[in-house]
Every structure is written in structure tokens, then in C-alpha cells.
Backbone bond lengths (Angstrom), bond angles and torsions (degrees), N, CA, C in turn:
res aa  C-N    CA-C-N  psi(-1)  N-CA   C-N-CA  omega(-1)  CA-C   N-CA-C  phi
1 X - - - 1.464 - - 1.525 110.88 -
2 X 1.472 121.08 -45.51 1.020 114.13 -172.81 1.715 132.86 -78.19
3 X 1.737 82.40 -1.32 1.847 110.51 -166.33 1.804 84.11 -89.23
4 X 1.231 112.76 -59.64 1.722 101.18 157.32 1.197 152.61 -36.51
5 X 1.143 104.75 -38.63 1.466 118.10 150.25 1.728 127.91 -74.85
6 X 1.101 108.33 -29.31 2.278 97.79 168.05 2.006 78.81 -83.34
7 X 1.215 131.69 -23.18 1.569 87.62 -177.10 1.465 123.58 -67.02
8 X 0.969 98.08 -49.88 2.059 114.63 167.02 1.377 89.69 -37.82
9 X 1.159 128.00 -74.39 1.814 116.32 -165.65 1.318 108.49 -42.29
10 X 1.327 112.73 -47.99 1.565 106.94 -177.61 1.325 120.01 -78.76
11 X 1.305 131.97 -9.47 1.573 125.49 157.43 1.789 97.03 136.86
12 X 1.119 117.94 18.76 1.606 118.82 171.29 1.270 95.85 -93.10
13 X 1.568 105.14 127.12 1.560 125.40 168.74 1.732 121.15 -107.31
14 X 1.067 92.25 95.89 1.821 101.69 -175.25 1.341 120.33 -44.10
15 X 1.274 130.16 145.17 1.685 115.48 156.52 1.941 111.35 -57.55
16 X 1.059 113.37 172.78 1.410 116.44 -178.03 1.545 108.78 -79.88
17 X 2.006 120.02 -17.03 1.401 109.03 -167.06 1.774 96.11 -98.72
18 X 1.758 105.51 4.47 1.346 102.19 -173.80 2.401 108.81 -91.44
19 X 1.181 82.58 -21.40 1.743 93.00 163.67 1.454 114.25 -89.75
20 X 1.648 115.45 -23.55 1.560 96.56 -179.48 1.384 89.69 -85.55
21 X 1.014 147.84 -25.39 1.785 136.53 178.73 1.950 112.45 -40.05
22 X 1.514 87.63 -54.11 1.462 108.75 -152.95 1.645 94.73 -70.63
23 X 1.141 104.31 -41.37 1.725 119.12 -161.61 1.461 116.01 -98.41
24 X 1.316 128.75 -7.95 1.346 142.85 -175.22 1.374 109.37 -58.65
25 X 1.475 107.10 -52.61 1.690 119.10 -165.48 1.241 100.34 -68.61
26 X 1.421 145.35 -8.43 0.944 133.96 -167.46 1.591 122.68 -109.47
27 X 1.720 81.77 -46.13 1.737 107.98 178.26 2.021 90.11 -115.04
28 X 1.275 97.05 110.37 1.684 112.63 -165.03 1.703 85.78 -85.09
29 X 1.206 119.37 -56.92 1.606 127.25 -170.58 1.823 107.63 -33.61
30 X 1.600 106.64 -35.36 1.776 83.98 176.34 1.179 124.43 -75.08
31 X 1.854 110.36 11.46 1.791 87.89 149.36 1.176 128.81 -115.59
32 X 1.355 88.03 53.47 1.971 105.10 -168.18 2.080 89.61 -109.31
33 X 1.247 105.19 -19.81 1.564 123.68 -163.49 1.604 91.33 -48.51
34 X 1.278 119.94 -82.22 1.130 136.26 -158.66 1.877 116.73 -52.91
35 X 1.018 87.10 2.69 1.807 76.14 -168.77 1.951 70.00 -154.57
36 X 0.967 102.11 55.09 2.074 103.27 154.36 1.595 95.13 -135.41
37 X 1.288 127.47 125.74 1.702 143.90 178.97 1.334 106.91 -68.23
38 X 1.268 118.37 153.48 1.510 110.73 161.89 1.536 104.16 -142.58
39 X 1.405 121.29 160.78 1.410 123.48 -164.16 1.554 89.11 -64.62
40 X 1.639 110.82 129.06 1.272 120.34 143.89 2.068 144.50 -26.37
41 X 1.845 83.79 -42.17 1.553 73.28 174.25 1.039 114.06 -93.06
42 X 1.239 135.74 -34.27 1.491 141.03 169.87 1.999 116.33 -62.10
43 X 1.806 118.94 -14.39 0.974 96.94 -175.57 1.159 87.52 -158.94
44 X 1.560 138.86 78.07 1.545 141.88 -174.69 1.335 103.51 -87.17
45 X 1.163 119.92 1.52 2.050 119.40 176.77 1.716 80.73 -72.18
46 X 1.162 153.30 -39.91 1.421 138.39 158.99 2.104 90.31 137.22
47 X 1.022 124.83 -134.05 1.565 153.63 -157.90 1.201 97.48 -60.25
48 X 1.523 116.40 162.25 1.844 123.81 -178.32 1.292 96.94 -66.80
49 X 1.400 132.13 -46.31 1.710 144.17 -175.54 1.793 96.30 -43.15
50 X 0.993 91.74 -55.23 1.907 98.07 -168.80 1.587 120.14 -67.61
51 X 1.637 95.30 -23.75 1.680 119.68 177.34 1.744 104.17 -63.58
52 X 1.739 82.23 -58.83 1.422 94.75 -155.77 1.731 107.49 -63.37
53 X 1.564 117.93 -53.01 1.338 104.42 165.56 1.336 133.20 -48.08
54 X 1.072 128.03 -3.39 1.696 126.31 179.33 1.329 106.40 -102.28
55 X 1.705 115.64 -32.25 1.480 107.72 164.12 1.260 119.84 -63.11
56 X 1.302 122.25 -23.73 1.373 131.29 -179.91 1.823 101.61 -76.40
57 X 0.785 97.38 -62.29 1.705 87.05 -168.76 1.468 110.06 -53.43
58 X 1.416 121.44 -37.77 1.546 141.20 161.56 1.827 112.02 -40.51
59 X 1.680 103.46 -48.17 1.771 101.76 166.20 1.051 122.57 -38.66
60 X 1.348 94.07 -72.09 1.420 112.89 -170.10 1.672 121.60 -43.79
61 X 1.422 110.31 -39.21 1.675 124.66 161.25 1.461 116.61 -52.90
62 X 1.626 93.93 -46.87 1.467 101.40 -176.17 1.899 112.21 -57.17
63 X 1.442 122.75 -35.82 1.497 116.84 -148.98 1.558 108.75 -65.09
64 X 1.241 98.05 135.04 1.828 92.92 -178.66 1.872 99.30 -118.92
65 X 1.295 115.95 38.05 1.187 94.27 -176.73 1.211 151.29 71.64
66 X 1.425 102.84 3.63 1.660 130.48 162.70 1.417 136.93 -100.44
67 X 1.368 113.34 106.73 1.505 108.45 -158.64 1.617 133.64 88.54
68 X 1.013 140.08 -149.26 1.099 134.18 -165.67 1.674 128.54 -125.83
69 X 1.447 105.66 75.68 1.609 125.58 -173.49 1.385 96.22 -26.17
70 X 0.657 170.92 28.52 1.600 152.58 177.15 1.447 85.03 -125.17
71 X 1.389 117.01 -72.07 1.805 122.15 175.88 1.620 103.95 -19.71
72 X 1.114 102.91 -84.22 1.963 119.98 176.61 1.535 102.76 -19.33
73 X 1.274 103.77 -78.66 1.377 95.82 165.26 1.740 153.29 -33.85
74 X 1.222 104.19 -71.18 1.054 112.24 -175.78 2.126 102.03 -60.67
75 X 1.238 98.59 -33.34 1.543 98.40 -177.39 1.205 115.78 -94.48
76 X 1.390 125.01 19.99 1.635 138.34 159.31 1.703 102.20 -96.90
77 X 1.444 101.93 -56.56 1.763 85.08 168.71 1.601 142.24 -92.08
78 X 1.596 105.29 24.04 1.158 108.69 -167.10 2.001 76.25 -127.75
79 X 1.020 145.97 -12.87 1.416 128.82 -163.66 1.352 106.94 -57.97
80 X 1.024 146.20 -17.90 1.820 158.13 -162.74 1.312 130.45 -130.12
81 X 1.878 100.51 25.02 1.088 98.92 -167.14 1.669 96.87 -93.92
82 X 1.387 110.23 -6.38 1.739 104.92 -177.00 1.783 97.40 -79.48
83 X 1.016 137.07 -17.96 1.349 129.93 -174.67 1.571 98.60 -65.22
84 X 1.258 137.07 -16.10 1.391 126.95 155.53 1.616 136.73 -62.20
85 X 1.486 103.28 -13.77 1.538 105.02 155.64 0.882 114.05 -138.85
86 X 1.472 116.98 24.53 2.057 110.25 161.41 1.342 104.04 -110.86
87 X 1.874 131.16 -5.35 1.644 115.78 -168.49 1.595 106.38 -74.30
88 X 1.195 98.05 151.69 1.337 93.15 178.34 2.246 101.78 -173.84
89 X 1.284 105.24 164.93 1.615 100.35 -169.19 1.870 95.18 -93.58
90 X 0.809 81.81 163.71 1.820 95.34 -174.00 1.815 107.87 -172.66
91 X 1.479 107.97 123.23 1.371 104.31 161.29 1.338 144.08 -75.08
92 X 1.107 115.55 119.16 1.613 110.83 -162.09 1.843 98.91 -142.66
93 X 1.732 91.53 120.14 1.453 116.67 -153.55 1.266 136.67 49.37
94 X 1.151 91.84 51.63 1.698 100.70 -171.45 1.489 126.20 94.16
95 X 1.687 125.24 -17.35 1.207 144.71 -156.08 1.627 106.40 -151.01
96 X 1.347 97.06 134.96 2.094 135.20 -162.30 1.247 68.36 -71.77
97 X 1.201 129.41 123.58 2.112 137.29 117.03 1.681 97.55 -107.89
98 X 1.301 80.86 168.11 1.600 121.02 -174.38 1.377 86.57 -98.34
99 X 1.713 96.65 108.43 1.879 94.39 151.00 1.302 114.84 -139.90
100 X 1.288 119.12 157.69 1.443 133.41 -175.51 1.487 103.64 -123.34
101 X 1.818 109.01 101.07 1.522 110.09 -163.50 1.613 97.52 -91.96
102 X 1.052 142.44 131.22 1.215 129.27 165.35 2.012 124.94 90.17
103 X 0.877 83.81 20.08 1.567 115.91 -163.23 1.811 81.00 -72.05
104 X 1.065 132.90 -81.38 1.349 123.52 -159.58 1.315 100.44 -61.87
105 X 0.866 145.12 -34.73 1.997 132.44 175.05 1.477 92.25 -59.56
106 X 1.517 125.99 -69.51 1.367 123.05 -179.00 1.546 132.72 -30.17
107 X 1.457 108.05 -20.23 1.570 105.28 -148.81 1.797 75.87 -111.67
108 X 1.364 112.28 -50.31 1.361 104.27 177.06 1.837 116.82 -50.87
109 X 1.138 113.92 -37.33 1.577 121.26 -150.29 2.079 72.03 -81.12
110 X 1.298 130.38 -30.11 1.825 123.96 -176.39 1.418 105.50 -67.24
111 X 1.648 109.12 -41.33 1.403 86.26 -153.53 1.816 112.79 -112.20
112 X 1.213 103.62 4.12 1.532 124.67 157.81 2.182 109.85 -31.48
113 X 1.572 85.75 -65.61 1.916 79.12 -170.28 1.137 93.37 -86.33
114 X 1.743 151.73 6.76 1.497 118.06 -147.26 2.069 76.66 -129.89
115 X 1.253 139.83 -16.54 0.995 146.76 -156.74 1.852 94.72 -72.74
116 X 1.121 107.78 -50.12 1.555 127.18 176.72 1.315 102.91 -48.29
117 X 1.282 137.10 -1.22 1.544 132.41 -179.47 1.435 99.23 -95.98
118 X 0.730 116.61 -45.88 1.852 122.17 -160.98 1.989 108.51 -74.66
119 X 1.078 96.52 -9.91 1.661 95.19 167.32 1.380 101.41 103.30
120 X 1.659 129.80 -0.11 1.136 117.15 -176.05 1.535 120.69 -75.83
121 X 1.493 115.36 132.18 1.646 99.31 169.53 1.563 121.36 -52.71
122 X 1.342 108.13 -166.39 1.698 112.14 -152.99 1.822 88.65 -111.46
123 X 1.207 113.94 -47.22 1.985 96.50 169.11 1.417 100.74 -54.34
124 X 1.368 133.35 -45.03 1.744 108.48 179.32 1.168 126.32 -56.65
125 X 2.067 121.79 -48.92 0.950 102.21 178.10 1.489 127.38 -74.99
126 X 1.252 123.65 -0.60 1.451 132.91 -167.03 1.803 101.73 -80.84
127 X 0.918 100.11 -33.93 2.073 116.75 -173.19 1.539 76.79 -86.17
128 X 1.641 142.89 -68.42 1.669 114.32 -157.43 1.326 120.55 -63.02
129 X 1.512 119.47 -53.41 1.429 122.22 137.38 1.106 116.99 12.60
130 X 1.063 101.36 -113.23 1.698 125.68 -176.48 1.919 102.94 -30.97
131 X 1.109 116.57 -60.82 1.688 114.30 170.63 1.451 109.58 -40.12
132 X 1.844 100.43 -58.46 1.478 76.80 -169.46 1.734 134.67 -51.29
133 X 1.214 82.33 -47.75 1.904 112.39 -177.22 1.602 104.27 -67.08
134 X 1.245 104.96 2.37 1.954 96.29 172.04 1.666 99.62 -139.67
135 X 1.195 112.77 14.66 1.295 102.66 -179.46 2.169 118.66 -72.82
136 X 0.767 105.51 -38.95 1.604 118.60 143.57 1.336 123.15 -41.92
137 X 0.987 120.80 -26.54 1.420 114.99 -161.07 1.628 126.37 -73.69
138 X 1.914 110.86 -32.35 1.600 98.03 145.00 1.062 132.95 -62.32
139 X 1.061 113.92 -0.91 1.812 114.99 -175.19 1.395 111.18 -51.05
140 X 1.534 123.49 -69.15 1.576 128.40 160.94 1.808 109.29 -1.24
141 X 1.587 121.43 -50.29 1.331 120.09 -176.30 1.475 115.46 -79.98
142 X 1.543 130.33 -1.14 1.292 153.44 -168.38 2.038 94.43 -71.68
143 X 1.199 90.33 -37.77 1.688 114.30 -171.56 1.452 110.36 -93.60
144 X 1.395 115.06 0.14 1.637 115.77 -165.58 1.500 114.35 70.20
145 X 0.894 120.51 19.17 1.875 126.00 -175.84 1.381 102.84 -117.83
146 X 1.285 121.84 81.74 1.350 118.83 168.50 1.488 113.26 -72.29
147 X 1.748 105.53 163.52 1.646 108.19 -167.37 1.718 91.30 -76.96
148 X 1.227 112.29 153.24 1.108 104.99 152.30 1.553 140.01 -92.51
149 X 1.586 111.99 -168.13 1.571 86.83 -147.38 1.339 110.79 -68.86
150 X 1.213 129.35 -48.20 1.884 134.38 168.82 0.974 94.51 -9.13
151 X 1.772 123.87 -66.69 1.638 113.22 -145.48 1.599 98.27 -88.75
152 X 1.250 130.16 -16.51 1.418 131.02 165.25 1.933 107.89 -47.30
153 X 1.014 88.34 -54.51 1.648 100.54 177.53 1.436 121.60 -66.71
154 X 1.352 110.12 -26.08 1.657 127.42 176.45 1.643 82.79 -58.63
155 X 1.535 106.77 -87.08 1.608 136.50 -163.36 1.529 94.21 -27.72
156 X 1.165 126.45 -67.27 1.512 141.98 172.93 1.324 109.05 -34.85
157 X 1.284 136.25 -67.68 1.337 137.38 -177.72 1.638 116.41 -50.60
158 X 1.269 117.65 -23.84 1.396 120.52 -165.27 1.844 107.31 -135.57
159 X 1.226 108.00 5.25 1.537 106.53 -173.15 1.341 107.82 -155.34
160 X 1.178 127.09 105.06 1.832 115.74 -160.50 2.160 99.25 -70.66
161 X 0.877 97.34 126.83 1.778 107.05 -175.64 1.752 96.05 -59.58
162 X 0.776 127.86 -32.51 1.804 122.83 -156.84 1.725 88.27 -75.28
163 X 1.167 134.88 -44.99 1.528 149.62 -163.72 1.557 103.65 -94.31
164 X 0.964 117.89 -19.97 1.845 113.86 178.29 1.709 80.09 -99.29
165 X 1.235 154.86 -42.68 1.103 129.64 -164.83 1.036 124.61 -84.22
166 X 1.548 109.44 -25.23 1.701 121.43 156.36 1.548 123.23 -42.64
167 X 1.507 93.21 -62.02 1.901 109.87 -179.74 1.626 105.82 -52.21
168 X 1.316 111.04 -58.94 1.748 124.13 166.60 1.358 125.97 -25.19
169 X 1.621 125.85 -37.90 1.246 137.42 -159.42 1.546 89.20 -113.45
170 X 1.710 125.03 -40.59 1.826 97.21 164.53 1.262 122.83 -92.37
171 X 1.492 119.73 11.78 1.162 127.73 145.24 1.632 131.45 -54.26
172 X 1.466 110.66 -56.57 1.794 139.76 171.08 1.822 77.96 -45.53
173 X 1.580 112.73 -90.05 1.470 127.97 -154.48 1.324 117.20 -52.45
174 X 1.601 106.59 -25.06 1.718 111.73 176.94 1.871 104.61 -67.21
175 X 1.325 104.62 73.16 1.830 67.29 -169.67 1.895 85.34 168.77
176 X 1.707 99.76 135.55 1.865 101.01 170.83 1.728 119.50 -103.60
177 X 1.181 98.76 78.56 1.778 110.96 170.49 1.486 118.18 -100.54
178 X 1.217 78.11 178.50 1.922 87.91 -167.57 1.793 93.38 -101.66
179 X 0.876 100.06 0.69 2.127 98.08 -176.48 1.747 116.45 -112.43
180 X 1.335 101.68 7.72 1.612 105.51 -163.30 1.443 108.06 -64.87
181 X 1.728 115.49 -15.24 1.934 100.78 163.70 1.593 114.11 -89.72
182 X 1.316 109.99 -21.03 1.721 106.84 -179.62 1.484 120.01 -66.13
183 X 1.523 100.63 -41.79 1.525 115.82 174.52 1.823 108.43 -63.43
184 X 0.986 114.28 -36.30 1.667 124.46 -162.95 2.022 88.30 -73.91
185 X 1.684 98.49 -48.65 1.411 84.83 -166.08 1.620 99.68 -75.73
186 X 1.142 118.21 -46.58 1.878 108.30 -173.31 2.477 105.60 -47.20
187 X 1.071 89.77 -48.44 1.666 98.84 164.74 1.564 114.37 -25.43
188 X 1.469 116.02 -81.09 1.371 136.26 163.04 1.341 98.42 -31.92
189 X 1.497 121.79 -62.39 1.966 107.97 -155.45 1.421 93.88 -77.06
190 X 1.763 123.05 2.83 1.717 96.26 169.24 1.016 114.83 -103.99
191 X 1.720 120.32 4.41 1.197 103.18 160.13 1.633 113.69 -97.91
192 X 0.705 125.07 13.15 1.762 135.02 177.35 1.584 75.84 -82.77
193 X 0.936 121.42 -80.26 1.966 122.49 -164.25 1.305 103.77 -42.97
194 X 1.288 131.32 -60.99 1.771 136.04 164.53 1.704 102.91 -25.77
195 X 1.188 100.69 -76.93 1.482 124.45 172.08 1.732 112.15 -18.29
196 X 1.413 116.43 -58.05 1.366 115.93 -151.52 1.944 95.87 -103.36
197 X 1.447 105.76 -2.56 1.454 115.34 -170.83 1.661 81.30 -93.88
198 X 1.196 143.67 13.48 1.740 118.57 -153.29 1.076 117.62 16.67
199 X 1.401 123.75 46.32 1.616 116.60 141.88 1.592 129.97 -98.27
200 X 1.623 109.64 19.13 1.261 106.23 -179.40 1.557 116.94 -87.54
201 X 1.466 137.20 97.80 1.165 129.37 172.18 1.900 95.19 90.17
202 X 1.417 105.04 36.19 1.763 115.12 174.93 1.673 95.61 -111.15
203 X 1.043 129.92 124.07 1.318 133.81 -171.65 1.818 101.88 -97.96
204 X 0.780 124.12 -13.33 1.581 137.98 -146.79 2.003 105.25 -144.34
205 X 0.818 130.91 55.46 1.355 143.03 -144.09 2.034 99.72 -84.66
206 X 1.342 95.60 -38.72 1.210 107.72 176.73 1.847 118.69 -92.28
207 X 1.620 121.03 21.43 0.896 130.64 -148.86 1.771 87.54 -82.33
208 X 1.027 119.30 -48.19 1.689 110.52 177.07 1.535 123.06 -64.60
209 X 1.280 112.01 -29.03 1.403 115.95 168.46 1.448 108.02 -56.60
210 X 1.390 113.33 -71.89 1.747 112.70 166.84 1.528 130.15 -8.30
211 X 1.427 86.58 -46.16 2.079 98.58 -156.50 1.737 85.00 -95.20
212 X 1.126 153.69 -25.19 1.331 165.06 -91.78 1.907 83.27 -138.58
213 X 1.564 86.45 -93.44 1.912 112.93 -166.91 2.326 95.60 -58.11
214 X 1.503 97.28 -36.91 1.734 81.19 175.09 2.091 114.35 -73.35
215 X 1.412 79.85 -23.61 2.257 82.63 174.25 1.603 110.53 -55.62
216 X 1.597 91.16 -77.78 1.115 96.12 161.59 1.740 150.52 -32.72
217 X 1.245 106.02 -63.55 1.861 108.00 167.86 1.145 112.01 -82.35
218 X 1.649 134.31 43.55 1.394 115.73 -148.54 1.803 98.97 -91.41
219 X 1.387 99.15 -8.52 1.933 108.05 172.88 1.457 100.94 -88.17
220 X 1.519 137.50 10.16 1.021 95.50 -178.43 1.886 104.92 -126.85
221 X 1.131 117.77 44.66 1.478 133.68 -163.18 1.534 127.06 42.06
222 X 1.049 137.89 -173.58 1.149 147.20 -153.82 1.268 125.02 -91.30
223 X 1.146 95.04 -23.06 1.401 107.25 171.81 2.050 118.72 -105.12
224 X 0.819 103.69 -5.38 1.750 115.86 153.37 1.203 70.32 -68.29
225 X 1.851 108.29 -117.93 1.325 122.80 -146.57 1.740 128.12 -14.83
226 X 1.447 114.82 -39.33 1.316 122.00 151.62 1.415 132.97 -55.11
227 X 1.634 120.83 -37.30 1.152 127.13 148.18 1.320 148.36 -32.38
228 X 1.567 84.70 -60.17 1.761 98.90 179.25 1.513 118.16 -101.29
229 X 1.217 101.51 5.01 1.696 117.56 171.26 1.359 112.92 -70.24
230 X 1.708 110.20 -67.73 1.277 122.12 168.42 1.471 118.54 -45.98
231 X 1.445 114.45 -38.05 1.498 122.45 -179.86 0.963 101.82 -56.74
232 X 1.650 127.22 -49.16 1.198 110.19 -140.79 1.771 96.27 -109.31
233 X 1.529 138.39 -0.10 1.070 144.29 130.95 1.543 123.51 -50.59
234 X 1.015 129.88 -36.97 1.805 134.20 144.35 0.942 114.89 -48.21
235 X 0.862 137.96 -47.72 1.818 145.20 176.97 1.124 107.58 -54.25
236 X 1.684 107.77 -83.39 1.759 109.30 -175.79 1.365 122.21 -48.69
237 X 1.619 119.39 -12.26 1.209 116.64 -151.13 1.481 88.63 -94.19
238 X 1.760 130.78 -15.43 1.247 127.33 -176.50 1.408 115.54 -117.85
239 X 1.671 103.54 35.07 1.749 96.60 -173.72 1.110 137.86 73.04
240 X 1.588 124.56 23.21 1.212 142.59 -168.32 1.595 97.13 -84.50
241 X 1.434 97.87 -57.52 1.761 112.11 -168.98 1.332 108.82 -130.72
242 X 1.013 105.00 173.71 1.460 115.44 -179.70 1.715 114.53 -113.64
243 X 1.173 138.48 -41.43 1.331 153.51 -166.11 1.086 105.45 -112.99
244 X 1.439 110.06 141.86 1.654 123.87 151.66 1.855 125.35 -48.74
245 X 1.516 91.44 -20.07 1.564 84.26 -164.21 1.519 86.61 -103.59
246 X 1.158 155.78 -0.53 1.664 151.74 137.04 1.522 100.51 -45.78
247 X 1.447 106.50 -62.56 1.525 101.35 -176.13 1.815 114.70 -43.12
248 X 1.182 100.57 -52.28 1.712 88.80 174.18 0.930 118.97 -69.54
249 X 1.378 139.06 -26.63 1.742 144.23 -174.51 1.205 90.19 -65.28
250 X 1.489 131.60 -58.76 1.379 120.77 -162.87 1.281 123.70 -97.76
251 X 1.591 117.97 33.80 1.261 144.41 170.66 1.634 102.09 -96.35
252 X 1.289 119.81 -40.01 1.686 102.39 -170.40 1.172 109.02 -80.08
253 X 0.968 137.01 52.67 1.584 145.91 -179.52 1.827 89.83 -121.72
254 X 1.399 112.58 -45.34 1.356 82.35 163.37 1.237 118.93 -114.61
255 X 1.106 121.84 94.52 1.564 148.95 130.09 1.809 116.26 -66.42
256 X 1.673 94.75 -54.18 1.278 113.51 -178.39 1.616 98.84 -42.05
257 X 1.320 138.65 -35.49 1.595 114.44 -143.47 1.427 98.92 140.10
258 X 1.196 132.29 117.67 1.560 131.38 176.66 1.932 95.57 -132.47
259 X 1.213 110.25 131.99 1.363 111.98 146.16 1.585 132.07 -26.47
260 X 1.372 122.79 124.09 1.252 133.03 162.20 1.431 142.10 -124.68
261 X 1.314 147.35 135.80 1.451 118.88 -147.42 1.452 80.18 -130.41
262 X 1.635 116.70 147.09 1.411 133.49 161.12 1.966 140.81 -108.00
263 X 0.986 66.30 71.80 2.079 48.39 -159.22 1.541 105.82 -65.93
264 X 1.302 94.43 151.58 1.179 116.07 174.16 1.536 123.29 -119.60
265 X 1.244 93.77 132.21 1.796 100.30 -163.15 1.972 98.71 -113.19
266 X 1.672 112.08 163.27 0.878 122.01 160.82 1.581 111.48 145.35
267 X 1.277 123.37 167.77 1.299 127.85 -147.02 1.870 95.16 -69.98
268 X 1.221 110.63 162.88 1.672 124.30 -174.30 1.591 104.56 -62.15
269 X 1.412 108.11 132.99 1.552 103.36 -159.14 1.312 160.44 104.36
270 X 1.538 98.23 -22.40 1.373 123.65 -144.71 1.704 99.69 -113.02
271 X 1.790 105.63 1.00 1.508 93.40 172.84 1.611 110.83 96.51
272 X 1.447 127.90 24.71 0.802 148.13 155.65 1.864 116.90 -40.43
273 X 1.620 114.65 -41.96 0.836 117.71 -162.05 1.697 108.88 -105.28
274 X 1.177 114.04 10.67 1.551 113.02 170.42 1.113 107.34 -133.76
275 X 1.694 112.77 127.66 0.943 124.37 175.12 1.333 138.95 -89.58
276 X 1.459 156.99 113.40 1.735 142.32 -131.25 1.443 88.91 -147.87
């Protein structure tokens, strides 16, 4: 498995039944793929199995040499693996489709503990992850509703945008719909929006906040500044505020005293439970 994986890094592109071989024993659900439905008008190539190989062959077109081919991969054919326990029929406007609500949180929240079997390090699975569970996430602009910027910056902090937009576009193309130029063009205007936010190909998204809240609290040690950083990146990221410079205004509130948690580790016995 793992001799499979530096090949993908180096530019070997597998068939799709040569990753479900390798990866099956681990992640049992891809043989749930083939016999999971998907709405007809949105996906007449037929089954997630049939989805998922065309996004795959579509990756592979897609790679431009940015980042880490193995990532691309593995999170082009694993993005749909939660549609195996979220599909289900539901009426919507009067008429039965096949939908799978929540399928990318799902597939991520599967393959998080079970990914660690297959020998992959923890920056790989943390980057496939993260694809899967944000691979949806321009969709919102499909509708003309782009995310706004907070959650641009959320997406950014935990999912590099240049690689979710890659996977996204052989996602759109993996697939027989009647919308595959509307989606392609709404796609493009989110990365124009990525683009004009400098989050396109910004690895470090929060890099001014950093230099900002450490200027600022620089009397009050490192661990404030770590405190109220994160605070105040939690915040914006859910609509609390709008600006960086609120975020610090509404950081000196803790000066007063902020919460801190300690654990304490060590063998059974040893006094774990009193603290001096």
C-alpha cells in the first residue's frame, strides 16, 4: 500500500478498482459505492461507483502540480464515500429525488479514525479530510450566494482553496448533468472571490492577525496572545465581528483573567490528581 502511495506522488495514476483493492480492508463502505443511487437528473452516469470513477479519471486531468498528488487523489476518490449512509428518497416539490444531505461532513467524520490504518501520515490524512468535508463548499455560489468572507477564511484555515477547487471542477466534470457550464462558470467566480480576498495559494490566512494581536499584547505573554487570538478567530469565523481591529478591541476584556485548562499526565498513582 504504501509502495502505492510514493507511486501516485510520483505521477502513477491507478485505475479506480486498483485503490478500492488497496483501501477496501480498511474503509469497508466502498462496497457500499456501487449499489448507493443518485438522483438521475443531476447524475445519469448512474451509482456513486460510476460517479466516483469519472471524478477520478477527471483528477488526474485536473493536477497542475500544486501540492501534494497523493492528497488530490485519494480525496477525489474518497469525496462520496459518506453518500453511503446519508442516500436516501425524500420529496422535494412535489417529486421523490435521491438526496444525500450531509454526506461530505459524514464521509469526513468515517474516514478521519479509519485513514490511520493504511500507513498514511497525519499531514496527509488531515489535507484528505479536510477536502473531503469541504469539497461542497463552493456550491452555495452555484445559487449566486457566495460564502462570505469569515467563512472564506474558516475554509482557508483548514482546507487549502487552490486543491478544494481543483477536486471541485473534477467533481462538476465527473458526472452527466444538464448544468456542467453554469456550475464550471459560478466555480471560477469563487475563485476570483478567493482571489481578491488573498486567499488564493495563501497558506497562512491568518498571518496578519498573528503579527497584529502579538504587537499589540506584546506585555501580556504568550499565552494571552494565544488566547485571545484563537478567541477572537472563533468569533469572526461565526459572525460575531467583522474586522480584525474589533477582534482586538474585544480582546482586552481579557486582561481581567481568561480561563485555562491543565492536564496532567503520568503513570497510575503518581499524583495526577493534586495540583501544587
Amino acid at each position: 500500500m504504501t509502495k502505492l502511495f510514493q507511486q501516485i506522488r510520483e505521477g502513477a495514476s491507478p485505475e479506480p478498482q486498483v485503490l478500492f483493492d488497496v483501501l477496501v480492508e480498511h474503509l469497508p463502505l466502498l462496497f457500499e459505492m456501487e449499489g448507493t443511487e443518485q438522483d438521475l437528473e443531476w447524475h445519469a452516469e448512474g451509482n456513486v461507483w460510476i460517479h466516483t470513477s469519472m471524478v477520478l479519471e477527471r483528477a488526474y486531468g485536473e493536477w497542475d502540480g500544486h501540492g501534494d498528488r497523493l492528497v488530490h487523489v485519494l480525496a477525489s476518490f474518497l469525496h462520496d464515500i459518506g453518500k453511503t449512509l446519508t442516500t436516501k428518497r425524500s420529496m422535494r416539490d412535489g417529486l421523490e429525488r435521491v438526496v444525500s444531505p450531509r454526506h461530505a461532513k459524514v464521509g469526513r467524520s468515517y474516514l478521519l479514525p479509519r485513514l490511520h490504518r493504511t500507513g498514511l501520515d497525519q499531514p496527509t490524512i488531515d489535507a484528505v479530510v479536510s477536502l473531503v468535508g469541504y469539497h461542497h463548499y463552493p456550491r452555495p455560489s452555484m445559487a449566486g450566494r457566495f460564502p462570505k468572507i469569515n467563512k472564506l477564511y474558516q475554509q482557508q484555515r483548514v482546507c487549502d482553496t487552490r486543491s478544494l477547487f481543483r477536486l471541485e471542477r473534477a467533481d462538476i466534470q465527473g458526472r452527466l448533468g444538464p448544468d456542467e457550464e453554469e456550475q464550471l462558470l459560478m466555480l471560477d467566480l469563487f475563485k476570483l472571490e478567493c482571489e481578491e480576498q488573498g486567499l488564493w495559494d495563501n497558506p497562512a490566512p491568518y498571518s496578519e492577525w498573528v503579527e497584529e494581536f502579538t504587537h499589540t499584547f506584546s506585555d501580556q505573554g504568550p499565552e494571552f496572545v494565544e488566547a485571545a487570538l484563537y478567541k477572537a478567530i472563533y468569533d469572526y469565523e461565526r459572525g460575531r465581528f467583522g474586522h480584525l481591529k474589533e477582534g482586538i478591541a474585544r480582546s482586552y476584556q481579557m486582561r481581567d483573567g481568561f480561563p485555562t485548562l491543565i492536564m496532567l499526565c503520568g503513570p497510575p498513582g503518581s499524583g495526577k490528581s493534586t495540583w501544587r
